[in-house]
N, C-alpha and C positions, 0 to 999 in steps of 0.2 A: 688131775688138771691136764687138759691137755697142751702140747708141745706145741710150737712153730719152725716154720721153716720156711727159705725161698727156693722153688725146681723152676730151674729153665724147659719151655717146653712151646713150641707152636711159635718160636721167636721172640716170647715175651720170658717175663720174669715173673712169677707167682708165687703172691704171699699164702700161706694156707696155716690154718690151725689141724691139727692132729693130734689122735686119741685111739689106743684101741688096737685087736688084733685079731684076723679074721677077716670073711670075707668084705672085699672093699664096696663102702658107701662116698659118694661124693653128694654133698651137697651145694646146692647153689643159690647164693642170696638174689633179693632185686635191687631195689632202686627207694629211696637212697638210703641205701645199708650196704652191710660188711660182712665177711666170714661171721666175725661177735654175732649177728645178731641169732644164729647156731647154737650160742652157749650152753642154750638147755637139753639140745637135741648131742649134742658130741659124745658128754659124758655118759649120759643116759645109753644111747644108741653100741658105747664102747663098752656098757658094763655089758649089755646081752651081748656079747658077742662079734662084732663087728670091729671093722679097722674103715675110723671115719674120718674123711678129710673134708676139710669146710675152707675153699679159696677165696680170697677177695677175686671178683672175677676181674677181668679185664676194664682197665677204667678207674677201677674202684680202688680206694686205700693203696695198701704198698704195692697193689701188682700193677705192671707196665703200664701207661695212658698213653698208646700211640699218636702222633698228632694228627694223621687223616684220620678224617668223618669214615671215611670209609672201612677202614680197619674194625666196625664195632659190628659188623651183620651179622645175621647168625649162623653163617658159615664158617666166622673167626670166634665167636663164642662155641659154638661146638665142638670145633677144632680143637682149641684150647681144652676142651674137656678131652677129648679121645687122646690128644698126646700127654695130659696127666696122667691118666691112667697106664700109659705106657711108660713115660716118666718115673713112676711109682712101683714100676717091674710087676703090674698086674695086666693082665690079657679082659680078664669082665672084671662088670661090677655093677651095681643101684647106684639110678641116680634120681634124686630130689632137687625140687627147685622150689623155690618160696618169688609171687610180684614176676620182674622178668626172667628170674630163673627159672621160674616155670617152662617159658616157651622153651630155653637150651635144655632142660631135661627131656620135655617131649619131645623135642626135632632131634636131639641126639636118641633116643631111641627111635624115633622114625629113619634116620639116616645111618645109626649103627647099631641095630639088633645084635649082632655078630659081638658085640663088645657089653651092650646095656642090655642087661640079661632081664631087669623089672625098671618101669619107672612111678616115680611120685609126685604129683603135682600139685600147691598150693595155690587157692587166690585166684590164680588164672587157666580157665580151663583149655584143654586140648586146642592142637592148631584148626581152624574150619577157613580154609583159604575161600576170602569172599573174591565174588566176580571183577571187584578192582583194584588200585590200589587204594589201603585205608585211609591216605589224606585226602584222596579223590572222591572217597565214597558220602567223607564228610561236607568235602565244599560242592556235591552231586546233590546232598540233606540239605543245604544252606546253612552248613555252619560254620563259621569262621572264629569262634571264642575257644576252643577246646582246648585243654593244656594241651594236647600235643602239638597242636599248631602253634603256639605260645615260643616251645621249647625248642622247634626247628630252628628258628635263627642265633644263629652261633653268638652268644655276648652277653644275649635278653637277659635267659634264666639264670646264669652265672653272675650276672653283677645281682641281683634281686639276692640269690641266696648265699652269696658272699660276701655282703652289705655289713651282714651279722651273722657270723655261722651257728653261736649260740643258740641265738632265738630262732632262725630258720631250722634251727635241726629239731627244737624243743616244739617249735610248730608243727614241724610234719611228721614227726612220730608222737608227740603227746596227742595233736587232734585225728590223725589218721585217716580215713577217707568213707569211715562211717556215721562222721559229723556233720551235719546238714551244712555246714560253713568251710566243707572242705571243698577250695576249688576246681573242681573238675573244668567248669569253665569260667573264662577270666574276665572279671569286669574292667570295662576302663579306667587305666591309673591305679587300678590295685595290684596287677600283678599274681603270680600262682599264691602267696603268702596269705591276700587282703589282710584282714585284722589281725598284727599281731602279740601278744603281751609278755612280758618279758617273766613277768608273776604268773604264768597259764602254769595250773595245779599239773604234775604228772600224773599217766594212769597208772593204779596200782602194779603191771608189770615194768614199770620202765623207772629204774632210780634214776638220780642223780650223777653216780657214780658210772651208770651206763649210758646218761647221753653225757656226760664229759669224755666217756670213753671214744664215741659216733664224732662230737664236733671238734674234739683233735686231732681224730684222723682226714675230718675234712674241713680241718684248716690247712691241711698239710696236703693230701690232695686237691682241693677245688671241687668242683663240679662239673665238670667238663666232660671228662670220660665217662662219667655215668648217662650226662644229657645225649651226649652223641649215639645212644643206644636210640634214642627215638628217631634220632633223626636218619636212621636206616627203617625205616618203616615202610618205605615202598619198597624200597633197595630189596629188604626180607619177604617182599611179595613178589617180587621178579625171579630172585633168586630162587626161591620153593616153586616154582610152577612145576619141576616134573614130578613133583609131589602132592599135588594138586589131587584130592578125593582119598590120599593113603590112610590105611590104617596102623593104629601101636598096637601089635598082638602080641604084646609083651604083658604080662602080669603089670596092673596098675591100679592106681591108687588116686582121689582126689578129695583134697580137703580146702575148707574155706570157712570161714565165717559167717554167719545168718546173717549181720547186719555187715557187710564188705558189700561196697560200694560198683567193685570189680564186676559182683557175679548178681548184682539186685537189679541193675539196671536193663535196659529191652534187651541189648544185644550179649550182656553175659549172662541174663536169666534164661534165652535163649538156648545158649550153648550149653550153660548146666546140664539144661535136658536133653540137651542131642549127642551129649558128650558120650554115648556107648556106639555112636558111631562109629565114631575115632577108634576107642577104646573098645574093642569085643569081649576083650578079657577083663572090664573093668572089674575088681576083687570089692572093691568100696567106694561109695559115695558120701564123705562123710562133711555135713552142716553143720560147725558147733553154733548150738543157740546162742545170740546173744554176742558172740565176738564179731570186732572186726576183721580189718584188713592184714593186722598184723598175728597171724594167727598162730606162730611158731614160738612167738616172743608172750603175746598175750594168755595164750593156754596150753602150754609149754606139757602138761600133763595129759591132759586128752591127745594133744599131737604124738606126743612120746608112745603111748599106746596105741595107737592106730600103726602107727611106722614102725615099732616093735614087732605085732603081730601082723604085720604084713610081711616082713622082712624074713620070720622065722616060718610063714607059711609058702615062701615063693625063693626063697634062697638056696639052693640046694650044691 
């Protein structure tokens, strides 16, 4: 089982689960989850060998929610990753991201090779800084419905999914964002949630006992710190320009799901395929058939083997 603990580190206070001993892995969850959503990757990842820590990141569950908007860009998400690892009395280490931990895995090894010796990405492929900012690129397409523009204004999203934490949590990780009725974009008067039923069957990876575990950590957090991630969205397009066309020539790794919503659509079927740009060393491309978006939690076995044997082939 693995342990808990809070390190101060980067000015905040970080909750993290831990397991294991050996070279260090961190992983990092997205949106809206928690270290927990790791449970299947810790233990597994600790029996081969490794020393794994799995943080709530910033925002999220016990670790810090600063109250500036600004404090969430991913120069303070990454941050927060390089001073754990210092924090933790290690110099390197693998880092994985699962949704928006993905983009802090890759931008921290884009920004600290010297420390992220391999990285791993879920869900969301490598960074391809487009020519604008991303909500500009959107209202440039004529779109004005898209959750993330939804999610910009401080208040919206958080009264919506505070209403009821229960069924909003049972919503957005039982339907997940491979359900044709998952809102990517918002109809009027529905909100990110539209239909939701309080009786919606779980999928067979997610008990009971694990979304009690999600909606009372965010009764007790909110949703605040986690939404504030999006609303750095131009902010982390300003900020990366002199990293604009870099490449991770780091040992890596990506994984997703055949039916995620993330990498089906024009502009992440897109990048699926362009992703050895980024990546010249990419080791793996790996599509499990048939899963969604939640792919660490949903097929907890295939993920475990790929991150296994990647780990034991590029760890040295």
């Amino acid at each position: 089982m693995p342990s808990s603990r809070t390190i101060s580190a980067n000015g905040i206070d970080i909750f993290l689960l831990e397991q294991g001993e050996g070279p260090l892995v961190v992983l990092c969850h997205g949106w809206p989850e928690l270290s927990y959503s790791w449970r299947h990757q810790i233990a597994a990842l600790a029996a081969a060998g490794f020393h794994v820590v799995a943080p709530d990141m910033r925002g999220f569950g016990q670790t810090s929610a600063p109250a500036d908007i600004g404090a969430y860009s991913l120069f303070d998400t990454v941050g927060d990753m390089v001073a754990l690892v210092a924090a933790l009395g290690e110099k390197r280490a693998v880092i994985a991201g699962h949704d928006w931990g993905a983009p802090v895995a890759w931008h921290a090894a884009m920004f600290r090779p010297d420390i992220f010796t391999a990285v791993a990405g879920m869900s969301v492929p490598p960074p391809l800084r487009g020519r604008v900012r991303p909500l500009e690129a959107l209202r440039e397409s004529g779109i004005t419905n898209f959750y993330w523009q939804y999610f910009q204004t401080p208040g919206v999203a958080e009264a919506e999914f505070e209403r009821d934490v229960g069924l909003t949590m049972r919503t957005l990780l039982g339907r997940g964002f491979s359900d044709p009725s998952a809102a990517m974009f918002i109809k009027d008067g529905k909100g990110f949630l539209g239909d939701t039923s309080a009786d919606r069957a779980l999928p067979n990876w997610l008990s009971e006992t694990d979304l009690a575990y999600f909606t009372e950590a965010y009764r007790q957090s909110g949703f605040r710190g986690g939404l504030n991630w999006y609303r750095n969205l131009d902010r982390n397009w300003e900020l990366t320009a002199p990293w604009q066309d870099a490449q991770i020539r780091q040992p890596s790794l990506f994984i997703a799901g055949s039916k995620d919503a993330v990498i089906t659509g024009l502009i992440g079927a897109k990048r699926v395929g362009d992703m050895e740009r980024v990546l010249p060393n990419l080791k793996q491309k790996l599509i499990v058939e048939g899963a969604g978006h939640w792919i660490q939690q949903e097929r907890a076995d295939e993920v475990n083997a790929a991150l296994i044997a990647f780990l034991k082939q590029n760890v040295g």
